[in-house]
Each structure stands twice: as C-alpha cells, then as structure tokens.
N, C-alpha and C positions, 0 to 999 in steps of 0.2 A: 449289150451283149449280143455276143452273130448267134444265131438259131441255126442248129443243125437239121438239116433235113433225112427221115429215115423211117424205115417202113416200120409197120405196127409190130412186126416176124422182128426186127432188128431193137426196137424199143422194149420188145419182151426178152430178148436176150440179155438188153441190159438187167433190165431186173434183175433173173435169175442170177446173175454174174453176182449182182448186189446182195442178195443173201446168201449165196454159195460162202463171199468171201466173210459176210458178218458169222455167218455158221463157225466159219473155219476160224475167226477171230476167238467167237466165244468159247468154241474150245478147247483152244491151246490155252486160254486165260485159264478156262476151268481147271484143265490139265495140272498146269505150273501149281495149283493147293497140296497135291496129293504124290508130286517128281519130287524124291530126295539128289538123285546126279544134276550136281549144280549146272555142268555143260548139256544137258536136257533142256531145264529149266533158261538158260542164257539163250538155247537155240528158239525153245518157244517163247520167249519175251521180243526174241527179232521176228519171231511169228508174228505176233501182235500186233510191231510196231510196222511190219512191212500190208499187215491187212488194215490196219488203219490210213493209211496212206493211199494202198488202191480202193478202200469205199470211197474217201474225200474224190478220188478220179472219179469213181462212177458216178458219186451222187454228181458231181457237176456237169456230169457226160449227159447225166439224164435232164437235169435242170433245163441246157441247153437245147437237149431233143426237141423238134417238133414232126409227133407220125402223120405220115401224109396217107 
C-alpha cells in the first residue's frame, strides 16, 4: 500500500471530514424513525448510503496518510 504524504494541518482535516460526515450519517438514520413523507425518508436513506461511502474514502485516505 503507497503512503501518502501530508502535513499534520491536512491529517486533521481529514479527521474532522470523518466525523462531519459519520454526524451527518447518524442523523439522517436517526431522522428516517420519526419522517412520515416517504420521498423525505427515500432522500435520507441516499443520505446514508452516499455517507457511508465517503467515510469508507476517508477512513482509507487516512489509513494511507503518513504526517510528516
């Protein structure tokens, strides 16, 4: 696996990225219990599935990182 190179300022950016988007994950899930309009709820389930997809990016953006 290639190691990315990146400063400490850009390693913490990932992070916050990383819990920005699991925030935003959990609560469109939480949301969807208590949305009766099904096209709400259809919009926030592509919520979901489009923030489960950029955590898997970060988490392996940051895997890769090494802060120099």
């Amino acid at each position: 696996m290639q190691q990315l190179d990146s400063t400490l300022h850009e390693t913490m950016e990932l992070h916050e990225l990383l819990n920005f988007k699991t925030i935003c994950m959990t609560t469109s899930k939480m949301v969807q219990g208590v949305v009766f309009d099904q096209d709400l709820k259809a919009l926030l389930e592509k919520d979901v599935q489009q923030s489960r997809q950029a955590i898997t990016v970060l988490q392996g953006l940051l895997i890769k990182t090494q802060p120099q």
